[in-house]
C-alpha positions in Angstrom: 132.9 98.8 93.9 134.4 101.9 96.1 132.4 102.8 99.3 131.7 105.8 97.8 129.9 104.8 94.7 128.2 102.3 97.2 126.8 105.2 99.3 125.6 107.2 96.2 123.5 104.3 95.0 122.1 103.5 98.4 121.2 107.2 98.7 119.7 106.9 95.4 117.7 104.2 96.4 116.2 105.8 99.6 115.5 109.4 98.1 113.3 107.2 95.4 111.1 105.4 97.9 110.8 108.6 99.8 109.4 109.9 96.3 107.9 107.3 95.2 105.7 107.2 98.7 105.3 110.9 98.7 103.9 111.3 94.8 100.1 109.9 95.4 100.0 112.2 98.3 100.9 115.1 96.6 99.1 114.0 93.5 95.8 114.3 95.9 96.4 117.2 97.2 97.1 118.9 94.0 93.8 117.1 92.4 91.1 116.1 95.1 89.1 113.7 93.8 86.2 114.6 95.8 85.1 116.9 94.5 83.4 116.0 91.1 81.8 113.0 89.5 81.1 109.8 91.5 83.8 110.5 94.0 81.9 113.9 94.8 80.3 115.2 97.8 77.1 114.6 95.8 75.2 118.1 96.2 73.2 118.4 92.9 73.7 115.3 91.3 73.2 112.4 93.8 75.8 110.0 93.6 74.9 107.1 95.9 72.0 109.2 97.5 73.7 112.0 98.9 76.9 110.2 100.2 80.5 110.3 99.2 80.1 108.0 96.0 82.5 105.3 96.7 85.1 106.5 98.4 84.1 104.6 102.0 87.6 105.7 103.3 86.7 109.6 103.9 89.9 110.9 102.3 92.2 108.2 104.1 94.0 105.6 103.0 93.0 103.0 105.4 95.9 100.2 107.6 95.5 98.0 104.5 96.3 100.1 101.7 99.4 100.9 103.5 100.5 97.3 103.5 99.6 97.1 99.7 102.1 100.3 99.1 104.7 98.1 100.1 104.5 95.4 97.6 105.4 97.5 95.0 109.3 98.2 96.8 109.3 94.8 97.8 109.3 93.6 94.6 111.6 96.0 93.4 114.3 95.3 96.5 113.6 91.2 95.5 114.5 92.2 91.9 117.8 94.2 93.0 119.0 91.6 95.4 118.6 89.3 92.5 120.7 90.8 90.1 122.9 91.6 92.5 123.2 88.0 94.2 123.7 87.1 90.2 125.9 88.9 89.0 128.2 87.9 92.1 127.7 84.6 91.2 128.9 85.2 87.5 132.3 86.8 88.9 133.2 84.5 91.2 135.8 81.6 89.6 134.6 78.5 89.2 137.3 75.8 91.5 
C-alpha cells in the first residue's frame, strides 16, 4: 500500500473518532434533555419531589462515563488490527 493511501485512511480514522466523540455532545446541546419529562427540572409536575428526576450527574458526564466512551473505539481498533494482522497473514508465502 503507498504512503499516501496509508495517510488518507489514518486520517480517516482520526476525523471519525473526533466525530464520533463530538456527536452526543452536540446532540445535547441541540436537544437538552432537561427540560421535560422525568429528566426535567420538575416545576409543575414533581418528578422525584422537586429534583432533577434521574439525571444525578447535573448535566455532566461524570470520570466513569468517559472511560465507558472508550470501549466502543477500542473495540473497533481490536477489530481493525485484526483484520489487518489477518489479512497479512493470508499474503505472506507459506516456506
Amino acid at each position: 500500500m503507498a504512503t499516501k493511501n496509508k495517510w488518507f485512511i489514518g486520517i480517516g480514522i482520526v476525523l471519525g473518532l473526533i466525530v464520533l466523540f463530538a456527536l452526543p455532545f452536540v446532540w445535547q446541546a441541540v436537544f437538552p434533555a432537561q427540560s421535560f419529562g422525568m429528566m426535567g427540572l420538575g416545576y409543575g409536575h414533581a418528578p422525584m419531589m422537586y429534583g432533577n428526576g434521574l439525571w444525578h450527574m447535573r448535566g455532566g458526564m461524570g470520570f466513569g462515563m468517559f472511560f465507558l466512551w472508550l470501549i466502543p473505539p477500542a473495540l473497533l481498533t481490536l477489530i481493525g488490527l485484526s483484520i489487518a494482522a489477518l489479512i497479512k497473514y493470508l499474503k505472506t508465502p507459506s516456506a
